[in-house]
FIMAR-564338 format. One record per residue (C-alpha): x negated, y negated, z. Coordinates in Angstrom, 1 decimal, padded with zeros to 4 digits. Layout:
! residues N
<east: X&north: Y&up: Z>
...
END
This chain:
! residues 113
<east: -003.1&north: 006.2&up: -009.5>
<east: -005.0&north: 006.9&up: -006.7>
<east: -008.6&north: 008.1&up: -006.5>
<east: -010.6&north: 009.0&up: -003.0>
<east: -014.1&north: 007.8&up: -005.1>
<east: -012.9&north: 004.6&up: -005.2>
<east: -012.2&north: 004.1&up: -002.2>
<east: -015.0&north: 001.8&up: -000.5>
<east: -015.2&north: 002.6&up: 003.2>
<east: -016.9&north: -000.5&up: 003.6>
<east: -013.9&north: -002.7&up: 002.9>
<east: -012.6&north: -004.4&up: 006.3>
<east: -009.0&north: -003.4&up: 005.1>
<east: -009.3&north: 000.4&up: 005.5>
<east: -011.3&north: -000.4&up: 009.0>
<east: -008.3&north: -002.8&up: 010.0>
<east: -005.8&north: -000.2&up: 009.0>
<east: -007.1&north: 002.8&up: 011.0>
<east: -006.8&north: 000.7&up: 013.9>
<east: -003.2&north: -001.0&up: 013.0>
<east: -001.7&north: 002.6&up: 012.3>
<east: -002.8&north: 003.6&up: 015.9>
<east: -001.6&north: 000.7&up: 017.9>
<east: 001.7&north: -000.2&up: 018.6>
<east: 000.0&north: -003.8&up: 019.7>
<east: -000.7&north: -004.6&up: 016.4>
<east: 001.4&north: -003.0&up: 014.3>
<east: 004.1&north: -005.4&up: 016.1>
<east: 001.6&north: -008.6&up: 015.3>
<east: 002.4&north: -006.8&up: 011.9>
<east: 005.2&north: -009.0&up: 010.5>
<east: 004.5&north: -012.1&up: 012.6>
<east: 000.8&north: -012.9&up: 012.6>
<east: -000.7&north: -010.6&up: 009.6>
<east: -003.5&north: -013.4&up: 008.5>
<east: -004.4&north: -013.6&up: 012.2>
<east: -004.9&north: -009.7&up: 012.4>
<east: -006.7&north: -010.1&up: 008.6>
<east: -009.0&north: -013.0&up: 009.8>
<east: -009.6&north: -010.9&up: 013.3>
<east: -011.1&north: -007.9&up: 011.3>
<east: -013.2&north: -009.7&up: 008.4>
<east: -010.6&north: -009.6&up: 005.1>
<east: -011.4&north: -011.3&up: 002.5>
<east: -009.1&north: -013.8&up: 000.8>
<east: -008.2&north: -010.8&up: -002.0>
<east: -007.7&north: -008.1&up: 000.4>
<east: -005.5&north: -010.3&up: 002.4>
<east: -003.5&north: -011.3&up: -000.7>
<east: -003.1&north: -008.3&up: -001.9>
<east: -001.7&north: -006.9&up: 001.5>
<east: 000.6&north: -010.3&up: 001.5>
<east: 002.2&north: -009.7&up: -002.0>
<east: 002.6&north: -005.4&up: -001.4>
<east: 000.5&north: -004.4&up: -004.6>
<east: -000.4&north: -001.0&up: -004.3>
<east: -002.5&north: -001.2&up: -007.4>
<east: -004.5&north: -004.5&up: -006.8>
<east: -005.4&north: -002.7&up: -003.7>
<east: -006.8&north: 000.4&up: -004.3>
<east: -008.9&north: -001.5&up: -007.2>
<east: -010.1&north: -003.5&up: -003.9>
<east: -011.0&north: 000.2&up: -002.9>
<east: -008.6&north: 000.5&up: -000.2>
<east: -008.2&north: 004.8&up: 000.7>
<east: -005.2&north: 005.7&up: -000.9>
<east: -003.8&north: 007.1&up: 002.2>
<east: -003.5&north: 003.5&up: 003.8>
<east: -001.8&north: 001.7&up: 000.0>
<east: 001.4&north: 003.9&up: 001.2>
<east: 000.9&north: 002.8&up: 005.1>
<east: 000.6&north: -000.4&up: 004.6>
<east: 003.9&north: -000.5&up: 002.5>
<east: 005.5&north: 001.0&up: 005.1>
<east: 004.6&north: -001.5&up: 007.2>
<east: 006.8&north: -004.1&up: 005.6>
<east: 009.7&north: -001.8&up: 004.3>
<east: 009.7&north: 000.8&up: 006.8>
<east: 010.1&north: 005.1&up: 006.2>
<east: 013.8&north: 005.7&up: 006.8>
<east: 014.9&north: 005.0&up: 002.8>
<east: 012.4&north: 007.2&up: 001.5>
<east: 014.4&north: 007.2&up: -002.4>
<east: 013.6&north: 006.2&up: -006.0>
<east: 015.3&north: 002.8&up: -005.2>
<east: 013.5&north: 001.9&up: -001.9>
<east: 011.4&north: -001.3&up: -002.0>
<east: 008.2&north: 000.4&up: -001.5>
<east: 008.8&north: 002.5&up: -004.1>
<east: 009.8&north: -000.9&up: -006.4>
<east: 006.0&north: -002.2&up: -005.4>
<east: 004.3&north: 001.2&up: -007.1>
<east: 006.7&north: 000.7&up: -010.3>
<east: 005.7&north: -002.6&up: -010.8>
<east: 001.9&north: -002.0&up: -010.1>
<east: 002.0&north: 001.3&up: -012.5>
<east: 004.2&north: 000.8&up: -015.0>
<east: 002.9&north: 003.3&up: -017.9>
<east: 002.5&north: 005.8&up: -015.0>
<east: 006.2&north: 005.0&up: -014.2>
<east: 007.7&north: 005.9&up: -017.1>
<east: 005.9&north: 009.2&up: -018.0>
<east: 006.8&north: 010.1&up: -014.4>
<east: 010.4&north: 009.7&up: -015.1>
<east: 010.6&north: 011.2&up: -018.6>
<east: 008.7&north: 014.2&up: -017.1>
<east: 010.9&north: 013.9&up: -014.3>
<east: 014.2&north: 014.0&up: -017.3>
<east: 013.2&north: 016.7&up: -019.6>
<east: 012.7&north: 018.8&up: -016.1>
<east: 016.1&north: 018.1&up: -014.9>
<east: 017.1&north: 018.6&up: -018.9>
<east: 018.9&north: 015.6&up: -019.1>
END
């Protein structure tokens, strides 16, 4: 799924999340005013879209570092219901479907079920 050469450290989206994962001030703004924070730090229409609509996989293709895809997830859903149904979880499944599935079946012939 995720893959640090892909990342493009140029992309205002990993700038803006350095910054939002460090200050309480805007991580508040988070759920109230995210396309004022995303216009504030240069996103394009994409980037922002894909932040909007939680899709891990449209936006590491964008190049966002895989270390933020996860942040900005919690962002939205929080970390307390870190499980196989939490909704950022959901968001991964649906972006990585085929990745999904062998990850579970490897997941059930280890269990031995």
């Amino acid at each position: 799924m995720g893959n640090v050469e892909r990342c493009d450290t140029t992309l205002p989206t990993n700038e803006m999340m350095f910054y939002v994962r460090r200050d309480p001030a805007l991580r508040a703004r988070w759920r109230t005013d995210l396309a004022g924070i995303a216009k504030e730090f240069g996103l394009s229409g994409a980037e922002y879209e894909a932040i909007r609509d939680r899709d891990p996989k449209r936006l590491m293709d964008l190049g966002v570092h895989q270390y933020y895809v996860p942040q900005i997830l919690r962002l939205f859903f929080g970390a307390a219901q870190n499980e196989n149904a939490s909704a950022a979880l959901q968001c991964y499944r649906r972006a990585f479907p085929e990745e999904t599935a062998k990850a579970m079946e490897l997941q059930a012939r280890l269990e031995g079920t």
